[in-house]
N, C-alpha and C positions, 0 to 999 in steps of 0.2 A: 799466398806470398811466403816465399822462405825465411825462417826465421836464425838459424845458423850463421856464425862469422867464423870461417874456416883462417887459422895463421899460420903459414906455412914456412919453415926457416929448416936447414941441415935436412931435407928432404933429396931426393935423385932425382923423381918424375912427375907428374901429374899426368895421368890418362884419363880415359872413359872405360867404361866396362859397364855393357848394358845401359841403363841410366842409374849411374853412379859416377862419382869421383873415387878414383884409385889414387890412393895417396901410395910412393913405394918410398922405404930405403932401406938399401941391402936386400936381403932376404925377406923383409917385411913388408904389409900390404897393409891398407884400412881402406873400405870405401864405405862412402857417405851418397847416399840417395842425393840428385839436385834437387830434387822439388824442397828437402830439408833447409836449403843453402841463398842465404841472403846475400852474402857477401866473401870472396876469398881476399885476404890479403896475403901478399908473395914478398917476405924480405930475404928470401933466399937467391941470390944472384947467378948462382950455377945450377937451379932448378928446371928440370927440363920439363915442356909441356905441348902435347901434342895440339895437332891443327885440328884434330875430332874434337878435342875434347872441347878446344877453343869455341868453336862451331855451337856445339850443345849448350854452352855456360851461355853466350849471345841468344840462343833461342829461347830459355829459360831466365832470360833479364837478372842475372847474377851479374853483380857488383862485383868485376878483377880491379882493384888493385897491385900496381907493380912498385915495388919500392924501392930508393935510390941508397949508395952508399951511406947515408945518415938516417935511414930507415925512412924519411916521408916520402909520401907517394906521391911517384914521377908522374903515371901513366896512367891511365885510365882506361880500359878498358868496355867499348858501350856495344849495342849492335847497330846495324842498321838502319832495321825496321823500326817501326815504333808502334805509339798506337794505332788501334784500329780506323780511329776517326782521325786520324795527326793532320791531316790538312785542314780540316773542318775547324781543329783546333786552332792551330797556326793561325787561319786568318781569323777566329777570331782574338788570340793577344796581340796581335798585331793592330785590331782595331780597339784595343783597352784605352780608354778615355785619361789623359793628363790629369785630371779632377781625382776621378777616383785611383789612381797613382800614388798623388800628393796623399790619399785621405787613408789608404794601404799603409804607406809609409809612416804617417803618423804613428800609428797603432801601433806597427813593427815598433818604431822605438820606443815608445811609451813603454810597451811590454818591457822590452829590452833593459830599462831603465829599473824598471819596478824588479825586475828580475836579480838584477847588480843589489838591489837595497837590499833584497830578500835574504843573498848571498852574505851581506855583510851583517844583517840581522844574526845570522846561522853562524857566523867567526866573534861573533860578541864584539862589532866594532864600536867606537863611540855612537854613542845616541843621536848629537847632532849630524855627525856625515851620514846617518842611516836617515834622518829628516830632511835633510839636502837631496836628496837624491829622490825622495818619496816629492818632494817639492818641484822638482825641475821636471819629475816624470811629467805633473797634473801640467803643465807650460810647452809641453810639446806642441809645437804647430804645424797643420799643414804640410806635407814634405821638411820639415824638420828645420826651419827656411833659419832659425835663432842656432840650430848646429848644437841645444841641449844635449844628442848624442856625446861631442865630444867635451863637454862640458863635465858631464857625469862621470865621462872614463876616467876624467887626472882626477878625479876626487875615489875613483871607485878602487883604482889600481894602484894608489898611494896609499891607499886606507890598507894593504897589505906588505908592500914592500916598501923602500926605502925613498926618500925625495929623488934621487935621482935613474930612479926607473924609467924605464919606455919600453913599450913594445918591440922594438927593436934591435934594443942592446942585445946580443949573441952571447954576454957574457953569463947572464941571467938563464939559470940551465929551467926555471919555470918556464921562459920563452918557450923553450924548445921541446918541453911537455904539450902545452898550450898550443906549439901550432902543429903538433904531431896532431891531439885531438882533434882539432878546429880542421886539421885537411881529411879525417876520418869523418868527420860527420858532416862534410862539404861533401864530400866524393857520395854518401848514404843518398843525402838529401839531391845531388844532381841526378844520380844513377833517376829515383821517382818521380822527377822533372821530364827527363826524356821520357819515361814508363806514360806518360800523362800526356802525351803527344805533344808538349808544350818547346816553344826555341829557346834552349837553358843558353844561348848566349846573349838572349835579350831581358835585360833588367826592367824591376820596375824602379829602382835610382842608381843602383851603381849601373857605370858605362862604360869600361873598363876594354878600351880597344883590342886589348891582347888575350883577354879574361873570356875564356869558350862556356862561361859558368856565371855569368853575371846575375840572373835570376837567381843559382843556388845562394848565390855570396847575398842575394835579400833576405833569403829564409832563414839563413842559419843564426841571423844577430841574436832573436831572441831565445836563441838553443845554447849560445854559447857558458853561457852561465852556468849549463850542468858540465862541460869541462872545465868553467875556472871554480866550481865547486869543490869540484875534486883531485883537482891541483893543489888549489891551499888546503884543505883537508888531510890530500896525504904527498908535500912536497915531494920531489926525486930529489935522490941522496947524490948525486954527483957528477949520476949521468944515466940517459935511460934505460936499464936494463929491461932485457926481453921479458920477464915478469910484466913490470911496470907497463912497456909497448900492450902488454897482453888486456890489461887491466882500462887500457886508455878505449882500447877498441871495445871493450865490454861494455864501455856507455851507453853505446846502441840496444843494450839491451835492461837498462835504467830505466826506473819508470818516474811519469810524469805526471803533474797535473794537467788534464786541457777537458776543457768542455764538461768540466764536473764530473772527470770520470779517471783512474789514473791506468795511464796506457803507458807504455815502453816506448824507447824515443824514437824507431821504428816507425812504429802505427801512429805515433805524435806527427811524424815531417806527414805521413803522408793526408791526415787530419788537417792538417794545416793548408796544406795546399790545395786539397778538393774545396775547403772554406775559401781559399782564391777564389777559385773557380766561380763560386754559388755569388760570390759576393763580386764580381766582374760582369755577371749575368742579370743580376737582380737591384745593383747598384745599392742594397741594403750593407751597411756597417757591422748591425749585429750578426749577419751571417760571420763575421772573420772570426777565427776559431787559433788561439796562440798560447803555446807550452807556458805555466805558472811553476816555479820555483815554491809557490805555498806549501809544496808538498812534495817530496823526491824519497825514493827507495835504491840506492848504489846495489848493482849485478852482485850476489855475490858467487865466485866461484864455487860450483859443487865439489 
């Protein structure tokens, strides 16, 4: 699997050239081997891109990214085909048992929970909201049926900004850090969902009629914590400069804790989700296998 996240802005072309990506502008040239290449992101609007090359990136399970006037990504980019066994697969998520759904979904938020305390542990928040939060984790039930999830967030996301935050305020330029991140590491995490022969429109809780990603949108809850990490860590000054864009997509290459071992959040989604798999098969708990905030190392650019 390729490990590169290629950002592409003020560029003229993308081609192929043997197996490579040929990056041009102007008179200049760079090309980067595929098999290197994990992911392209394209916030260049007038970048042109050939139908070979388009071709090769699908056959090679490279993650395109296309990005809209406010830099997040419109598009997405998948192939076809999938895995080798994709029907074998399919029918069996399709037959994934409600029970162990609910007992998935716990854990998801549990994690998720404990992940927020971790975070707020690491910003020196009061002692009590970091005990609230370690509290409500242990209280998670079954499919989440008490909504502890949304209980944690107005304590988790108040403990940083002001009373009258929400996730949705536009005015709040953290938002729009936050969901630049959260669509880079949805789009990571769907790209190895279809890799996995699995139907990424089919959740194991979110249902999301319009939503082609409803399985990624369960993986990613307890991921999101290493972007609201490094959001409050290193706020944007005003508005996202392509630095910053540059630095959001480098999480993917952060490392994590999972499974007693720390791996880059990469090889984390994809850790994650084979632990679905084993634990959909085996109907075993401790097969699930879910990123820990105990311990985080930030990409740093060479």
């Amino acid at each position: 699997m390729g490990w590169r996240i290629i950002h592409i802005t003020n560029v003229d072309q993308l081609s192929l050239q043997l197996d490579n990506l040929k990056v041009r502008k102007s008179d200049d040239e760079l090309k980067i081997p595929l098999h290197d290449i994990f992911a392209i992101v394209i916030e260049d609007l007038t970048c042109k891109l050939t139908s070979r090359l388009m071709i090769e990136l699908s056959k090679h399970n490279i993650l395109v990214l296309l990005c809209n006037q406010q830099f997040l990504p419109e598009c997405v980019i998948q192939p076809v085909t999938g895995h080798a066994l994709q029907y074998r697969q399919m029918i069996k998520q399709l037959n994934w048992s409600v029970e162990n759904k609910y007992i998935l979904w716990q854990q998801i938020i549990k994690k998720k929970v404990k992940n927020q305390a971790e975070v707020m542990q690491r910003n020196h928040v009061e002692k009590h909201r970091i005990n609230k939060l370690f509290e409500l984790a242990s209280r998670v039930e079954q499919n989440d049926k008490n909504n502890i999830e949304g209980q944690a967030a107005r304590i988790y996301f108040n403990s940083f900004f002001d009373e009258n935050y929400s996730r949705s305020n536009q005015n709040y330029i953290e938002n729009a850090a936050l969901n630049y991140g959260y669509a880079i590491a949805q789009s990571a995490i769907a790209r190895t969902v279809v890799a996995k022969g699995l139907i990424s429109g089919l959740g194991i809780n979110h249902k999301g009629e319009r939503n082609p990603h409803n399985l990624a949108s369960d993986i990613i809850e307890p991921f999101r914590q290493i972007i609201d990490y490094f959001v409050i860590k290193h706020p944007p000054e005003g508005y996202l400069t392509k630095n910053y864009r540059i630095q959001l997509i480098n999480l993917l290459h952060a490392k994590i804790l999972i499974d007693g071992k720390m791996q880059t959040f990469i090889r984390a989604i994809e850790i994650t989700i084979d632990s679905f798999l084993e634990f959909f098969e085996t109907g075993k708990s401790e097969k699930i296998k879910l990123p820990t905030l105990e311990k985080i190392a930030l990409y740093e650019q060479p």
